[in-house]
TIZAKOL-468284 format. One record per residue (C-alpha): x, y, z; residue in one letter. Coordinates in steps of 0.05 Angstrom, whole numbers, plus 5000, padded with zeros to 4 digits. Layout:
TIZAKOL-468284
- X, Y, Z, type
- X, Y, Z, A
...
This chain:
TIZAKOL-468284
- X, Y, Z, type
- 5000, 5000, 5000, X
- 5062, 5049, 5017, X
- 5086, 5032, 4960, X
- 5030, 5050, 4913, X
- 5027, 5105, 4952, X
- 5093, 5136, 4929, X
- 5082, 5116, 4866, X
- 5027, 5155, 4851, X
- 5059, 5221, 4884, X
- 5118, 5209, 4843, X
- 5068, 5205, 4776, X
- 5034, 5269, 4804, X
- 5092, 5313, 4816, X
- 5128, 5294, 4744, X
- 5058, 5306, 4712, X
- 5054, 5384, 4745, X
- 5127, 5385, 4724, X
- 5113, 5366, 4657, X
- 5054, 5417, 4658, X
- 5091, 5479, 4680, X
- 5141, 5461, 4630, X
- 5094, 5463, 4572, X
- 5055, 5519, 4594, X
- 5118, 5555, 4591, X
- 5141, 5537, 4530, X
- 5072, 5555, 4497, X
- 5078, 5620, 4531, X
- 5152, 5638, 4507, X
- 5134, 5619, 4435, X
- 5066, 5662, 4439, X
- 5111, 5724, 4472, X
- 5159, 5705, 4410, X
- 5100, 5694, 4357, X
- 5070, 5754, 4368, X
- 5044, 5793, 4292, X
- 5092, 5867, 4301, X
- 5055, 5924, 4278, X
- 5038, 5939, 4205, X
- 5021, 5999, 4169, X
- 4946, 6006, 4182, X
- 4966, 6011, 4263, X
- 5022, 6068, 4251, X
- 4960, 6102, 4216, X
- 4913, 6094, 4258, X
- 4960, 6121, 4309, X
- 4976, 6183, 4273, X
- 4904, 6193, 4262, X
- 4898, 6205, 4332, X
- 4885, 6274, 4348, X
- 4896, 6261, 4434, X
- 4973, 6235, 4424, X
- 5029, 6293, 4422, X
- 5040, 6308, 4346, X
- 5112, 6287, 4351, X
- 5088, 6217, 4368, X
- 5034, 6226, 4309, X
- 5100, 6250, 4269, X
- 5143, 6191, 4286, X
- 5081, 6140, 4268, X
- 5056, 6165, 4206, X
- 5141, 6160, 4175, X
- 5135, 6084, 4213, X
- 5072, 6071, 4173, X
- 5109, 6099, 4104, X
- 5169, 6057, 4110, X
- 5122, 6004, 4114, X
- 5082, 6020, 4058, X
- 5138, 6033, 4016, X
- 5161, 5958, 4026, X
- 5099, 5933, 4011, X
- 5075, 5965, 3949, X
- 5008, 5939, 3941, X
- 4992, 5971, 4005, X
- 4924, 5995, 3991, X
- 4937, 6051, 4048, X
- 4991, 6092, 4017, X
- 4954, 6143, 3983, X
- 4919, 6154, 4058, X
- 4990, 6149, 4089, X
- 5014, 6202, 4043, X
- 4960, 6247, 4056, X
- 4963, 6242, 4126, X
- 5035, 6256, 4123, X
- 5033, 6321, 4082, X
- 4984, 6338, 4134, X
- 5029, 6324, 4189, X
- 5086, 6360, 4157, X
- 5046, 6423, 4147, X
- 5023, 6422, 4230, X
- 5095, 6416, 4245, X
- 5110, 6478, 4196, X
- 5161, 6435, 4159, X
- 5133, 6459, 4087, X
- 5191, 6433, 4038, X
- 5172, 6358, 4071, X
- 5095, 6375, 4057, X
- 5113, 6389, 3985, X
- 5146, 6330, 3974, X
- 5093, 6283, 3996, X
- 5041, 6323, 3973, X
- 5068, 6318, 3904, X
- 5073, 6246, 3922, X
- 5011, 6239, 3940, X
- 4991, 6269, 3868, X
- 5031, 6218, 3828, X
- 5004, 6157, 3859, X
- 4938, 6183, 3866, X
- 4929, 6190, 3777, X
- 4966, 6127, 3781, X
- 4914, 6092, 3813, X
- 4862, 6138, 3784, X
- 4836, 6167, 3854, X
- 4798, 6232, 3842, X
- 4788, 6235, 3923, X
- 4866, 6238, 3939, X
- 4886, 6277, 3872, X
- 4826, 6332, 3913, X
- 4864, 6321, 3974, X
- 4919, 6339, 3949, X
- 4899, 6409, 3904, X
- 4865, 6425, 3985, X
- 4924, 6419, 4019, X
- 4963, 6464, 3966, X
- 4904, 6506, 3972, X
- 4918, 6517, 4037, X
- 4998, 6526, 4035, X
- 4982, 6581, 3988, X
- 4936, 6608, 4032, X
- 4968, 6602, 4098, X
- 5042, 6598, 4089, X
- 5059, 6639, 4028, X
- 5000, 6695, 4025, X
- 4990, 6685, 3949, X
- 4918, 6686, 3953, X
- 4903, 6681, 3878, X
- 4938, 6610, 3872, X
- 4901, 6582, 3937, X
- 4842, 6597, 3903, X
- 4854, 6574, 3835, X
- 4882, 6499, 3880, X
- 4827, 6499, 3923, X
- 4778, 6510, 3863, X
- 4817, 6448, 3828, X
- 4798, 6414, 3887, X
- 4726, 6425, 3883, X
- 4732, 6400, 3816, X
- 4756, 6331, 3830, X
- 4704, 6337, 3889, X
- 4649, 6344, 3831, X
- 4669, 6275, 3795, X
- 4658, 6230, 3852, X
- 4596, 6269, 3886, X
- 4637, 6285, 3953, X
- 4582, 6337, 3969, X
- 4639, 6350, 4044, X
- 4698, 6362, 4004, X
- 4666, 6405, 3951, X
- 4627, 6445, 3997, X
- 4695, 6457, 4045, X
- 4730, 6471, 3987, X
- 4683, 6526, 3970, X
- 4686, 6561, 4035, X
- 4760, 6579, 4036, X
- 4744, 6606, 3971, X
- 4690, 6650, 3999, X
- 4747, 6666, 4057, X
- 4794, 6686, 4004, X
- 4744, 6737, 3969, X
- 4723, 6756, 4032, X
- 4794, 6771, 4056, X
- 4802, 6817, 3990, X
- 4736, 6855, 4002, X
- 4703, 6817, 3949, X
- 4643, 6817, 3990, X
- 4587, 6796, 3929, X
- 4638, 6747, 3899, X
- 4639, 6710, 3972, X
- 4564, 6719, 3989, X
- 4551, 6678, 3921, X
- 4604, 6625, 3925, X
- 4590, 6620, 4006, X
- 4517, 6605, 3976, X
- 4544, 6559, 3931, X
- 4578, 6520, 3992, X
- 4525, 6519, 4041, X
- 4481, 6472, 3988, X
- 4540, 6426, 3980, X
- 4554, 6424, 4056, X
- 4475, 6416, 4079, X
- 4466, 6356, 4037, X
- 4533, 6318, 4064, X
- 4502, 6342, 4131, X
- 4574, 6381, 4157, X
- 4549, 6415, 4220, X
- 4618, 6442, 4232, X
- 4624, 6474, 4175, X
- 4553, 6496, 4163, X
- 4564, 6533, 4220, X
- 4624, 6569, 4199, X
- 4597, 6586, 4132, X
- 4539, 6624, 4158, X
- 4588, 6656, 4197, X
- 4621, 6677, 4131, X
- 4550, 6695, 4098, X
- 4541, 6746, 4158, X
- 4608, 6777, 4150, X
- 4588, 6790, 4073, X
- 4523, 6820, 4091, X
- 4557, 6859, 4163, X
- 4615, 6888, 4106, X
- 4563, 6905, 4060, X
- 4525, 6939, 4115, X
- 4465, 6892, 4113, X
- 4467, 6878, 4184, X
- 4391, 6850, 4198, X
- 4417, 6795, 4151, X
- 4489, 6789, 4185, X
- 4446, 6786, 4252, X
- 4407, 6731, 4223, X
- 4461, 6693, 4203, X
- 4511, 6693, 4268, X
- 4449, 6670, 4305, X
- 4446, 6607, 4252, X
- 4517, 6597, 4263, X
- 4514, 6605, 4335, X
- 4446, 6556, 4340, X
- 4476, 6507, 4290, X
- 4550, 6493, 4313, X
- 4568, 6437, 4359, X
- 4629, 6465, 4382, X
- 4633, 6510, 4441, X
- 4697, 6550, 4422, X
- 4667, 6563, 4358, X
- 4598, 6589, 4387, X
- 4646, 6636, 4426, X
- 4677, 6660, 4372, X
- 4610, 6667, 4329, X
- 4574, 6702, 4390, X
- 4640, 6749, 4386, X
- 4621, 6769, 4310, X
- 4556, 6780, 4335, X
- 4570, 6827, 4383, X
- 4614, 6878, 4350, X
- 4551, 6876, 4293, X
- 4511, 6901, 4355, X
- 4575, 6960, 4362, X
- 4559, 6973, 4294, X
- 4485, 6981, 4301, X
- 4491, 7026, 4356, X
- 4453, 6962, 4402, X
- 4510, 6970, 4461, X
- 4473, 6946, 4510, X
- 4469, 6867, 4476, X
- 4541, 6882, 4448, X
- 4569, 6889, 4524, X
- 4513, 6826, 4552, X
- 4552, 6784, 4490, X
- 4619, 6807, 4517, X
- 4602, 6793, 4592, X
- 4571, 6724, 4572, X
- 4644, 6704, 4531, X
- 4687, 6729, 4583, X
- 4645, 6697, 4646, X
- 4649, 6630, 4611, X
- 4722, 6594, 4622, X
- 4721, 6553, 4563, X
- 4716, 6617, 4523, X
- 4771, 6642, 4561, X
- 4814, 6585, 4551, X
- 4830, 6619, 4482, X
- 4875, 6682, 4494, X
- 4866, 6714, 4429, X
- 4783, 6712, 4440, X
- 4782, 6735, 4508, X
- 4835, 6788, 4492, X
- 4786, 6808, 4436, X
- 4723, 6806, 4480, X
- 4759, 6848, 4527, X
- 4767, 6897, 4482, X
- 4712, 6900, 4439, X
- 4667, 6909, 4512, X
- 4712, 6969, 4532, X
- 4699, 6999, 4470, X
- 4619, 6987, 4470, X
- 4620, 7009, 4536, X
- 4665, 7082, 4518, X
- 4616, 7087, 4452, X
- 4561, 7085, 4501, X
- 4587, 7143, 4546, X
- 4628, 7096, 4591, X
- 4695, 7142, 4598, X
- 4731, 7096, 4650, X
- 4753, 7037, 4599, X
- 4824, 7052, 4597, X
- 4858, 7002, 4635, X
- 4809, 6942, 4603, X
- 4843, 6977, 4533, X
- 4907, 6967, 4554, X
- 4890, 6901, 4586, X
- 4872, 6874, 4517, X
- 4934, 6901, 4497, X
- 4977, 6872, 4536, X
- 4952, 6801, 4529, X
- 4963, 6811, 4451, X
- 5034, 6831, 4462, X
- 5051, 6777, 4497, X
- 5013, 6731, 4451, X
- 5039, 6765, 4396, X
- 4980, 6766, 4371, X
- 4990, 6831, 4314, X
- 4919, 6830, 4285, X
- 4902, 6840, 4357, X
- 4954, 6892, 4372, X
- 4933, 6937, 4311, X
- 4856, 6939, 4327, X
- 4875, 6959, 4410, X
- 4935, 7014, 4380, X
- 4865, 7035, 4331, X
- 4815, 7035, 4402, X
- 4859, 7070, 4440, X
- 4876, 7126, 4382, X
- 4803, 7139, 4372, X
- 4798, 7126, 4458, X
- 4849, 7196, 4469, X
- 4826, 7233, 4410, X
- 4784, 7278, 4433, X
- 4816, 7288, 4495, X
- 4889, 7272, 4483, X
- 4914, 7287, 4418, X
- 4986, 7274, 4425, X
- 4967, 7207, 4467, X
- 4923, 7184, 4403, X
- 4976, 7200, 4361, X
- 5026, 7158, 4392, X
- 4974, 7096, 4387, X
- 4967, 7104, 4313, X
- 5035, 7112, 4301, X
- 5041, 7043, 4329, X
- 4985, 7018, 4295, X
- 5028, 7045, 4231, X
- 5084, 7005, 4245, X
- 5047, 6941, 4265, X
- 5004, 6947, 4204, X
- 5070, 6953, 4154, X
- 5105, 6898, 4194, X
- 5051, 6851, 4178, X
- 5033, 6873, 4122, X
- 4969, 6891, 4127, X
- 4946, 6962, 4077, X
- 4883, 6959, 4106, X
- 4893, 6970, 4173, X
- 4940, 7014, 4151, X
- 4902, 7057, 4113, X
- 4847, 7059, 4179, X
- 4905, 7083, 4216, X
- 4922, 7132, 4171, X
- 4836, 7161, 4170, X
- 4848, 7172, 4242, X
- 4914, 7214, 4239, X
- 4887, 7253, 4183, X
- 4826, 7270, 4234, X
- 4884, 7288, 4283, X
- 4922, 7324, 4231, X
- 4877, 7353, 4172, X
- 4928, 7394, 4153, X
- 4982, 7346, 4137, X
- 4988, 7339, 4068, X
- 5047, 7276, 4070, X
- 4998, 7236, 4115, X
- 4941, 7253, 4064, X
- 4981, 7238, 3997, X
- 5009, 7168, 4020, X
- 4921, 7154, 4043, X
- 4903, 7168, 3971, X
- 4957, 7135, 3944, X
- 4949, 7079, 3983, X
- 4871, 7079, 3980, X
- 4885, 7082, 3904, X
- 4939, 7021, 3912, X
- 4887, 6979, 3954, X
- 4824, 6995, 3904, X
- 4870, 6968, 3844, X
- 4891, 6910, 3887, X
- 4820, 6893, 3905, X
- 4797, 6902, 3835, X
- 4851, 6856, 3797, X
- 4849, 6808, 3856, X
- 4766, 6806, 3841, X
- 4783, 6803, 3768, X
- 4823, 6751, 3781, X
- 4783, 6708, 3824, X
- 4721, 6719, 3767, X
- 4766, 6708, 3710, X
- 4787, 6639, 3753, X
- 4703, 6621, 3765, X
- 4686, 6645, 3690, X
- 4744, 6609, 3657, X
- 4723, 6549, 3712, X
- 4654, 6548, 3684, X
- 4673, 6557, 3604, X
- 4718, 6491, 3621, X
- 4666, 6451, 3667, X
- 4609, 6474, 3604, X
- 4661, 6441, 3541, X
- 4673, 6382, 3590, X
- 4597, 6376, 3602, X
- 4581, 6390, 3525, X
- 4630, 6334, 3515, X
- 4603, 6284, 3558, X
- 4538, 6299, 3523, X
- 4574, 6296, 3447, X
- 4597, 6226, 3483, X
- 4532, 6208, 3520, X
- 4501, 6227, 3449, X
- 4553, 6176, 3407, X
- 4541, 6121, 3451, X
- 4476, 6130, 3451, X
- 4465, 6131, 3374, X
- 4516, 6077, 3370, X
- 4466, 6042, 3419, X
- 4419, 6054, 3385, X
- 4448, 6032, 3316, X
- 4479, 5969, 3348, X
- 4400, 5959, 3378, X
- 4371, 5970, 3307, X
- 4427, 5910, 3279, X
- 4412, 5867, 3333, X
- 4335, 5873, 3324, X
- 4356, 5858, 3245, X
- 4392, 5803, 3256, X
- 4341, 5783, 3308, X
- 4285, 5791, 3265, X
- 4331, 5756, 3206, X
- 4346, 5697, 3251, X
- 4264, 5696, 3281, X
- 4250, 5696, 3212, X
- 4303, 5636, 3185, X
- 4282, 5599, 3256, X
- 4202, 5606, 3230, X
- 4214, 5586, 3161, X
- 4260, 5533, 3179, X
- 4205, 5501, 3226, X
- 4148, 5515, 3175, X
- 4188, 5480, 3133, X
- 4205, 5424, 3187, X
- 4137, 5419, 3193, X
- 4106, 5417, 3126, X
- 4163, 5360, 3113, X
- 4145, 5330, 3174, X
- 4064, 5331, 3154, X
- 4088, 5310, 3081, X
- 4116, 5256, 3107, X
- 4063, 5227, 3151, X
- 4010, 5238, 3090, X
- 4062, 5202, 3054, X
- 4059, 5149, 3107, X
- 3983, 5144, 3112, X
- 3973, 5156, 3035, X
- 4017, 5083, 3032, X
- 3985, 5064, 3087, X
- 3925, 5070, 3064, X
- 3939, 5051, 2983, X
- 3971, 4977, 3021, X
- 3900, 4974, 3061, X
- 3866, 4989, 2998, X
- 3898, 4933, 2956, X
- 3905, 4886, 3012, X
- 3811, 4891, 3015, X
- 3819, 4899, 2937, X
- 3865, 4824, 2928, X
- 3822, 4793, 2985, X
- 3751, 4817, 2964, X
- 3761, 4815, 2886, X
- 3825, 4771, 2865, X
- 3823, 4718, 2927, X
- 3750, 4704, 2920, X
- 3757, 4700, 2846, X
- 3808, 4653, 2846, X
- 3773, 4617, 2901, X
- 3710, 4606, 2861, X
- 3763, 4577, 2803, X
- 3789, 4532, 2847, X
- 3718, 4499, 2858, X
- 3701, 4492, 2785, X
- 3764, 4461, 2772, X
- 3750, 4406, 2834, X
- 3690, 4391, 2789, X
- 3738, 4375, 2732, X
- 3786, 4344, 2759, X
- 3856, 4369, 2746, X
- 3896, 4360, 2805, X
- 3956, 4398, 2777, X
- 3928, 4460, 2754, X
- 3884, 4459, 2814, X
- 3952, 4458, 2863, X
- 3974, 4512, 2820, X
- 3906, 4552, 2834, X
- 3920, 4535, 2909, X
- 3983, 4562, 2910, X
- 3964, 4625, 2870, X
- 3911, 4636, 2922, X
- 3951, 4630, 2979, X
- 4008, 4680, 2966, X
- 3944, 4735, 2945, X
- 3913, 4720, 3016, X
- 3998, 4724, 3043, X
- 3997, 4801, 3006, X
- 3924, 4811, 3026, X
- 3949, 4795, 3101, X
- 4010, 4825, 3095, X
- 3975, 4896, 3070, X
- 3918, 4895, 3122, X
- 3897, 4948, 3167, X
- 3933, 4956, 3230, X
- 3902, 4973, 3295, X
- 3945, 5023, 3328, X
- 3900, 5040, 3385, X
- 3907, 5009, 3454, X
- 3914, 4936, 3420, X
- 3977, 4955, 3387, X
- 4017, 4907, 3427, X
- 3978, 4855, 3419, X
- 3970, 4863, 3359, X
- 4041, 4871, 3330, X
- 4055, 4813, 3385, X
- 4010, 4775, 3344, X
- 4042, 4784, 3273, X
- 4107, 4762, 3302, X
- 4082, 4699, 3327, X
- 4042, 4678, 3261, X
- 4092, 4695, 3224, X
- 4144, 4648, 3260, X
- 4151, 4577, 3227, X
- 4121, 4520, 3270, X
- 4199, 4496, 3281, X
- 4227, 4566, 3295, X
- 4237, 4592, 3362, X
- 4225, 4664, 3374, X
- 4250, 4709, 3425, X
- 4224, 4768, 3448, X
- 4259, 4813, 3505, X
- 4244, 4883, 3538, X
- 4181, 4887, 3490, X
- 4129, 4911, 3558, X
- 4180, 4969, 3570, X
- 4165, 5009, 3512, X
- 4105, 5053, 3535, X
- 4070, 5047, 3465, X
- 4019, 5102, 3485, X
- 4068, 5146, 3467, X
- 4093, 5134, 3406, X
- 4053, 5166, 3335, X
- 4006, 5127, 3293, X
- 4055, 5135, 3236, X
- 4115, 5107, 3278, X
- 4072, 5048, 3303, X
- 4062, 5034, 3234, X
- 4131, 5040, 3205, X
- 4156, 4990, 3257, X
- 4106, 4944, 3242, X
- 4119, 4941, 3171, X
- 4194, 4942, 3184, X
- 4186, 4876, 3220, X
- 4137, 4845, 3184, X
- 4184, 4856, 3128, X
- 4239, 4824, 3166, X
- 4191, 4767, 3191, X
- 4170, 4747, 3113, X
- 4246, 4750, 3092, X
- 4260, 4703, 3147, X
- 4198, 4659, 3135, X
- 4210, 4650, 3065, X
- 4284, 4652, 3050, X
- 4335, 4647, 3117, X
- 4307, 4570, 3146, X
- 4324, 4604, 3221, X
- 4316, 4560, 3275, X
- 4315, 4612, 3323, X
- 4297, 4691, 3310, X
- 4310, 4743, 3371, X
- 4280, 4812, 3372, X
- 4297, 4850, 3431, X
- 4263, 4931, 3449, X
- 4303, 4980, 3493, X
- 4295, 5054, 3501, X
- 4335, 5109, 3517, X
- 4323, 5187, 3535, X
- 4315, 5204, 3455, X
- 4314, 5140, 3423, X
- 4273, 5065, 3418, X
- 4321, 5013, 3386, X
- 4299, 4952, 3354, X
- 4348, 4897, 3350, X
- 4332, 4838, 3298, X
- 4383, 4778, 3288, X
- 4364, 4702, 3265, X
- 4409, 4641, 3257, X
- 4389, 4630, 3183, X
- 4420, 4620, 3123, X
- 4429, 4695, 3109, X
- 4438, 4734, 3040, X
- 4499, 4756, 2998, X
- 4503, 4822, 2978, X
- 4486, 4802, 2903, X
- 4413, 4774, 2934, X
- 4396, 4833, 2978, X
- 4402, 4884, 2912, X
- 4339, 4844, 2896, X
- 4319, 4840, 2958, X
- 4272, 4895, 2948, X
- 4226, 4891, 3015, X
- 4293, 4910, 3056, X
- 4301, 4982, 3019, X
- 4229, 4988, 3025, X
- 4243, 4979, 3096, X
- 4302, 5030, 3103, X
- 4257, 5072, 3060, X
- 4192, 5073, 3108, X
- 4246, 5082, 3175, X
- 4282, 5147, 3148, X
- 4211, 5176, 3137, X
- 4204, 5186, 3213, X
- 4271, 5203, 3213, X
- 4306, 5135, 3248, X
- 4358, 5096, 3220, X
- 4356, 5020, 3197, X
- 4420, 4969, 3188, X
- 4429, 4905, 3168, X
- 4486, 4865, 3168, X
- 4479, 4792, 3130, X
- 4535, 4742, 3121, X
- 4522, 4669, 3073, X
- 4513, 4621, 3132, X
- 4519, 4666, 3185, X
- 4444, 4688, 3199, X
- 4419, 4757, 3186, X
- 4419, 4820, 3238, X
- 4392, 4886, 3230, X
- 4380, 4944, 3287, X
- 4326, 4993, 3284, X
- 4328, 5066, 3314, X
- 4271, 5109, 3314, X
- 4255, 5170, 3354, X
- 4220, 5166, 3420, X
């Protein structure tokens, strides 16, 4: 028992030990199995707006080393748009050439509208944001919309509209951008962009606030403001709104939409909005008799300068001029001298040129300050004018281009359509041709097919009407001879007489009526059997599988002529012993095969062997087949095929 005992611990601890082992081993060569990362998971990564955009940076160049190996990658035109992107964030602009024009080359090699859009946007906006030349981010961003067009990307086109609208806007093309914004909105309300809904309203009511329309502008922020899903952008929008009310004289809701932005701390989490709200409410409250507003001025101010924020800088430097004007003349003077230099540092005429309004109000006399206004009023009004000229000519020639592609299409759509239609009208000819050939050959079928069964009935009916004609007429005639001559008593004209009479009643039999009703089988099983000699044996096999219901009166007929044929041949000429006839049937075809032990014909007897022609004869009527194969001494065969 002690022993047992230890035996079985000693099986139970190498069994655990041999367990841990394993589970080990499957473990290491998991750990060591395990798929490494491909390019669809760098992607996805860079994708991934919550990660640091360094990290974003170093997955998107893991996921295009990858792709580069692999060059049926289906992800590289995605990888190489997400890289331009990615170059353009980090401001490394030669890079996001580069792969943009990439991104370009595979894209028409693959024949990818989408991407070859992607990447006219995202030169768009280089143009736009990087280098300041306006007229080519338009043209690229109109190329975009273009590629937009061919695969109905309603998003795409519609975005790509609105930073054309931004552009006019940006160049006081105010009509140009209220009808292109127009254009946009349709585009962006049917691919449902909320986002960008929003911000296009937002452009429509700077068109119509520029162009002094402000009911309409009103209208419009409100749409924005109701519509958007992002907070910071309702800020913003309820921002625009506000300064309308400044325009409209409506302080009191200009400094409420002020108070609201700057009591909210999401709002504030953007310095350049709360900087602006700051000082857009000082200067409601001054234009509503509020004098004390100069440290909330200079409070703007001084989170602008430290943001660097120069769009910012030159509208506080334009406040605070028109803030000391009337009180402070030298003061105001020394803000719109810095609004001067700001202006020309970032190269902006039209703040310039608002700076320069306000000194001449300072300084009417001044005829410098008033020549470089005019001549830079003058300078701007060209400026605006070719830029609008420019951004027309771009739509018109645009349209002229999207009208000869459309007309070609049509000249296409046209071609194909009469070639359609041409290629319809042969193929109804030919049809028609071939309906035709189809109808005449089965018209003809079928008057061959009814000549052929009047042929069979016609001799059908001529062998009835000889077989009554020798029985009723000759037979009985002879008959009545062959009693006269008893009388006589001539015994060897009277055998003569006998036999006479017996081979008319043989053709009288043999040209009888047939029954081919529902005692067909009987009846054709009868006229083998009397047709057998007394010392022949016949054979009959698979003759109850043929399902003679089927088969036409003319066919029944045929085959019972056919064998009677075979069955005299063999009664008077072969001496068989033995005669086998065996039926079968296939899917098409009943077969009929015929073979007796007799002495069989030479080829010299069967040309005068007329009966077997006639036989072949009646068979190809009905459109079967009938061979015979007859050897001195060697019997006689023959198969018969008809169709089922």
């Amino acid at each position: 028992m002690l022993k047992t005992t230890l035996l079985y611990r000693l099986f139970l601890i190498t069994y655990l030990l041999l367990f841990i082992s394993c589970t080990k081993n499957s473990l290491e060569l998991e750990k060591n199995t395990v798929t490494p990362p491909n390019s669809f998971f760098y992607f996805q990564k860079a994708k991934d707006k919550s990660i640091p955009l360094q990290e974003r940076y170093k997955a998107i160049n893991s996921a295009y080393e990858l792709s580069k190996k692999n060059t049926n990658d289906t992800l590289l035109l995605k990888i190489l748009q997400k890289k331009s992107v990615i170059h353009y964030l980090m401001k490394q602009y030669d890079s996001l050439q580069l792969f943009n024009t990439q991104l370009l080359h595979a894209a028409i090699l693959k024949k990818n509208p989408f991407h070859i859009g992607k990447h006219y946007s995202l030169k768009g906006v280089y143009y736009k944001e990087v280098t300041g030349d306006q007229n080519s981010a338009f043209y690229y961003f109109n190329q975009s919309k273009n590629y937009f067009l061919q695969i109905g990307d309603n998003g795409q086109v519609g975005k790509a509209l609105l930073n054309m609208a931004l552009i006019q806007q940006n160049f006081s093309d105010f009509f140009g951008s209220k009808e292109t914004i127009t254009e946009s909105l349709q585009y962006l309300i049917r691919a449902q962009k909320t986002k960008y809904i929003a911000s296009a309203y937002s452009v429509l009511a700077t068109n119509h606030r520029k162009l002094l329309n402000y009911e309409d502008a009103i209208k419009y922020y409100n749409k924005a403001i109701e519509i958007t899903d992002s907070e910071k952008d309702r800020f913003v929008y309820l921002n625009n709104l506000s300064a309308i009310y400044i325009d409209h004289k409506k302080y009191k809701k200009a400094i409420q939409g002020f108070k609201t932005i700057l009591n909210n701390s999401l709002a504030n989490k953007c310095v350049k909005n709360k900087a602006r709200a700051i000082d857009n409410m000082a200067y409601a409250k001054w234009l509503s008799t509020q004098t004390d507003v100069e440290n909330e001025f200079q409070k703007a101010l001084n989170i602008r300068l430290k943001n660097k924020d120069l769009r910012g800088q030159i509208a506080s430097y334009t406040h605070l001029a028109e803030f000391f004007a009337n009180k402070d003349s030298k003061a105001a003077k020394k803000w719109i001298d810095k609004a001067l230099i700001v202006s020309k540092k970032s190269n902006n005429p039209k703040a310039e040129l608002d700076a320069l309004k306000l000194l001449i109000k300072l300084a009417p006399l001044n005829l410098p300050i008033k020549n470089r206004y005019i001549i830079l009023q003058d300078s701007l009004y060209k400026q605006e004018l070719t830029v609008k000229t420019q951004f027309a000519k771009i739509k018109y020639d645009d349209k002229l281009k999207q009208e000869e592609i459309l007309k070609l299409k049509n000249q296409k759509a046209k071609q194909e359509t009469e070639t359609a239609k041409q290629k319809a009208h042969k193929t109804i000819f030919l049809s028609s041709g071939i309906i035709i050939l189809l109808i005449g050959c089965f018209v003809i079928y079928f008057l061959k097919q009814r000549y052929k069964r009047e042929k069979i009935q016609e001799t059908y009916k001529t062998e009835t009407r000889i077989s009554k004609k020798v029985h009723d007429e000759l037979a009985n005639d002879i008959y009545n001879v062959m009693i006269q001559l008893e009388d006589e008593n001539k015994p060897e004209l009277l055998n003569k007489i006998e036999d006479i009479y017996s081979r008319t009643r043989d053709i009288s039999r043999e040209n009888s009526s047939i029954d081919t009703g529902q005692n067909y089988p009987e009846e054709l099983s009868d006229m083998l059997s009397s047709y057998t000699p007394i010392d022949t044996m016949l054979i009959v096999k698979g003759f109850d599988h043929i399902n003679w219901e089927k088969i036409s009166r003319e066919k029944k007929v045929t085959l019972y002529r056919v064998l009677q044929e075979l069955m005299t041949n063999m009664k008077k000429h072969s001496q068989a012993k033995l005669v086998a006839i065996t039926f079968s049937k296939s899917f098409k075809l009943i077969k009929i095969n015929y073979s007796d032990n007799g002495r069989g014909i030479t080829e010299k007897a069967i040309n005068y062997r007329n009966g077997l022609y006639n036989a072949e004869n009646r068979i190809k009527t009905i459109g079967g087949s009938f061979i015979f194969d007859s050897e001195t001494e060697n019997g006689f065969k023959a198969e018969i095929q008809i169709p089922n």
